[in-house]
C-alpha positions as a LaTeX table, in Angstrom:
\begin{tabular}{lrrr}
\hline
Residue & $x$ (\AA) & $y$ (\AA) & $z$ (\AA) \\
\hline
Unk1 & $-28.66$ & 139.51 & 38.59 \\
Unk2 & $-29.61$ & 143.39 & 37.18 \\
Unk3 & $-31.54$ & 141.44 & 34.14 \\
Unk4 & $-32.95$ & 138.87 & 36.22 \\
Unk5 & $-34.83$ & 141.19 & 38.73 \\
Unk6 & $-35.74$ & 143.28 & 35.96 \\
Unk7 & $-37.10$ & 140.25 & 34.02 \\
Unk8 & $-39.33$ & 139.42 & 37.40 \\
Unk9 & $-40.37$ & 142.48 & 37.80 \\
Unk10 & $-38.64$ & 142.80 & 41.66 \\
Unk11 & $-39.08$ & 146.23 & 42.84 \\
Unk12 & $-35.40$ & 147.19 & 43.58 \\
Unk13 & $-35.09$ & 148.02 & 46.94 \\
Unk14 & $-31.71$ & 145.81 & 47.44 \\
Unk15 & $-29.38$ & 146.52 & 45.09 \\
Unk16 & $-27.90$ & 143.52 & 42.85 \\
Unk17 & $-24.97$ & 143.31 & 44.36 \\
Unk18 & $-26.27$ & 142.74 & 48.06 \\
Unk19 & $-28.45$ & 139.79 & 46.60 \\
Unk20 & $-25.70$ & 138.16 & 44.56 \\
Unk21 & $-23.98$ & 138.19 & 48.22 \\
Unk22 & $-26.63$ & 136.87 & 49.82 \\
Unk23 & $-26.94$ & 134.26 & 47.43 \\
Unk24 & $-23.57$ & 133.16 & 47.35 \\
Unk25 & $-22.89$ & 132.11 & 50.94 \\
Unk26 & $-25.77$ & 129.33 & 50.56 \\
Unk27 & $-24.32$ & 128.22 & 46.53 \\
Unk28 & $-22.82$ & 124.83 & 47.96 \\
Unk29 & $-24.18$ & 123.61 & 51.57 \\
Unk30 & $-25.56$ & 120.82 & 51.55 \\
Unk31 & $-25.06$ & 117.71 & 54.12 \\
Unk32 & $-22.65$ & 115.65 & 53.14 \\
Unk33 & $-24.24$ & 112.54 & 51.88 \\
Unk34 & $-26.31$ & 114.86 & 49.43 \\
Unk35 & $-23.23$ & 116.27 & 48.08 \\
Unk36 & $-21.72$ & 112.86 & 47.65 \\
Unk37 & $-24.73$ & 112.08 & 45.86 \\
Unk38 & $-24.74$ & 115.03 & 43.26 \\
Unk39 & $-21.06$ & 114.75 & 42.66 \\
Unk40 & $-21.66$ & 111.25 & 42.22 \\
Unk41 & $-24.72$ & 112.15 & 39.83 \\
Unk42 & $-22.70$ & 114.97 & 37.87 \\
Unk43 & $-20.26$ & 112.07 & 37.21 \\
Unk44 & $-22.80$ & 110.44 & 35.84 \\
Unk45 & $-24.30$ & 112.31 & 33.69 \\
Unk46 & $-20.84$ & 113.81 & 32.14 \\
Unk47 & $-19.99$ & 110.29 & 31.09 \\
Unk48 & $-23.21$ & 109.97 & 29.74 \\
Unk49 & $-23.00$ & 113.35 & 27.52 \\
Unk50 & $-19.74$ & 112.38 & 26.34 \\
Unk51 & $-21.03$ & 108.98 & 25.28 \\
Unk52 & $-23.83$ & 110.35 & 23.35 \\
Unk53 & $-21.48$ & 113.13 & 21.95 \\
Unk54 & $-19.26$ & 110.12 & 20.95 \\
Unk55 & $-22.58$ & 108.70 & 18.95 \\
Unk56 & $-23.79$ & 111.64 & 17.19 \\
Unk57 & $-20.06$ & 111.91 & 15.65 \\
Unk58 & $-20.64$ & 107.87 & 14.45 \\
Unk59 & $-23.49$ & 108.86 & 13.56 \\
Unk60 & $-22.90$ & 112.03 & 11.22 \\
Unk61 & $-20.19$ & 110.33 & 9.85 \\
Unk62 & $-21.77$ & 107.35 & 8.76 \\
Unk63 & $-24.45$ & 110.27 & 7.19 \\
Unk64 & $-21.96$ & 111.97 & 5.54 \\
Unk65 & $-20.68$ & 108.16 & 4.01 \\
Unk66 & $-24.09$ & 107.28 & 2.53 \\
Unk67 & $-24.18$ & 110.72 & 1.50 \\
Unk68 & $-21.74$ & 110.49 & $-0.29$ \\
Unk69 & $-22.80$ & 107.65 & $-2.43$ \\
Unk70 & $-26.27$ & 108.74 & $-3.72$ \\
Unk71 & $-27.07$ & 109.60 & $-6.77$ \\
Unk72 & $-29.19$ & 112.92 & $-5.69$ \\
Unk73 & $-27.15$ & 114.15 & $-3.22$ \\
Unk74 & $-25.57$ & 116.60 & $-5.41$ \\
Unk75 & $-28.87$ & 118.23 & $-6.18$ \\
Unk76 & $-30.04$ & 118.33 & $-2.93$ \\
Unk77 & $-26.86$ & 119.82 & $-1.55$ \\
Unk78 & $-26.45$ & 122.56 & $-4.46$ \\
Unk79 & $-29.59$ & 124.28 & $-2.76$ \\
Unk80 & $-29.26$ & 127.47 & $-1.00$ \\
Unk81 & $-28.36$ & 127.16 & 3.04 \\
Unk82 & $-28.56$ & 123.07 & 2.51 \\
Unk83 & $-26.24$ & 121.30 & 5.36 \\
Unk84 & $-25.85$ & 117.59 & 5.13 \\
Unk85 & $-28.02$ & 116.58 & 7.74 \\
Unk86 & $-31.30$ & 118.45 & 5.98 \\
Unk87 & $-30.32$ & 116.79 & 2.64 \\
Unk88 & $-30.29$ & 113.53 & 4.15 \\
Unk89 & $-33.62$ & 114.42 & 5.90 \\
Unk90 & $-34.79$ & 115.16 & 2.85 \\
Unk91 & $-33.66$ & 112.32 & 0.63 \\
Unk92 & $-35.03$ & 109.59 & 3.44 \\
Unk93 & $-38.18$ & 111.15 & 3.35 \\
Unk94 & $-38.38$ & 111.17 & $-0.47$ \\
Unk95 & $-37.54$ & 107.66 & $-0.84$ \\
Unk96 & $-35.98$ & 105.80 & $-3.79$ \\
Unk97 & $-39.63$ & 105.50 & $-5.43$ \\
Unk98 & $-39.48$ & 108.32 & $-8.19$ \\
Unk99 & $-43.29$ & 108.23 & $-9.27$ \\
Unk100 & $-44.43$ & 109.07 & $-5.76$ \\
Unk101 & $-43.72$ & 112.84 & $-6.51$ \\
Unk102 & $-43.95$ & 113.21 & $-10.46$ \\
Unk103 & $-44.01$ & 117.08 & $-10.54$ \\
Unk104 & $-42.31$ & 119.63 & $-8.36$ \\
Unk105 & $-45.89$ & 120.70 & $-7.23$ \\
Unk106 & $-46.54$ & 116.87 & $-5.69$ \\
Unk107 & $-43.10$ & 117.05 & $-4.20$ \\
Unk108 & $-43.77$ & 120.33 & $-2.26$ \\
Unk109 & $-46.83$ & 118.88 & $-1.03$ \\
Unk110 & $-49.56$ & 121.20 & $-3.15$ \\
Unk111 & $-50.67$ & 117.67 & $-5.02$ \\
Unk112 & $-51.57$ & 114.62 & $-3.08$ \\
Unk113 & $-49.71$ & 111.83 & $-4.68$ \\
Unk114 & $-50.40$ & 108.37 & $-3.46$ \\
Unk115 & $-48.95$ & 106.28 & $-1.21$ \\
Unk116 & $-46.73$ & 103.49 & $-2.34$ \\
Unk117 & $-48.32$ & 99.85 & $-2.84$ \\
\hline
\end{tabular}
């Protein structure tokens, strides 16, 4: 609470402690078909998070499968502070089409190359 009314600039007449009392006898009131409906809602959205936590673990795996497999990942992940997932960024973005970045200068972006037929 110190940071926070230092943050907004509150002049400091109450100390911290009074307003973190104040506060905390109004945390939780509500009537009690609001409650019902936020607990219900917190449920919710829990179940959801763990769902989508549940996909992005399919998901990186599956990444670190086809990663796996390609020819370039080696090179890609042999560069400095490289994780998987900006390797495969990188090698989906490149493409499997070789001659759209002959040099290193048209693969860092310095030459336009063109776009693929």
């Amino acid at each position: 609470m110190k940071a926070f009314i230092g943050r907004h600039g509150y002049s400091g007449r109450t100390r911290p402690e009074v307003l973190v009392e104040r506060l905390r006898a109004h945390l939780l009131t509500a009537a009690p078909g609001t409650t019902s409906g936020k607990q219900l809602t917190a449920v919710l959205f829990a179940e959801q998070l763990a769902l989508l936590n549940d996909h992005i673990r399919i998901l990186n795996k599956r990444v670190d499968e086809l990663l796996v497999v390609h020819p370039d990942a080696p090179i890609f992940l042999s560069f400095p502070c490289m994780g998987r997932s900006c390797a495969a960024t990188l090698l989906a973005e490149m493409g499997e089409d070789r001659e759209r970045f002959p040099t290193p200068a048209a693969l860092n972006g310095s030459v336009r190359h063109s776009a693929p037929p």
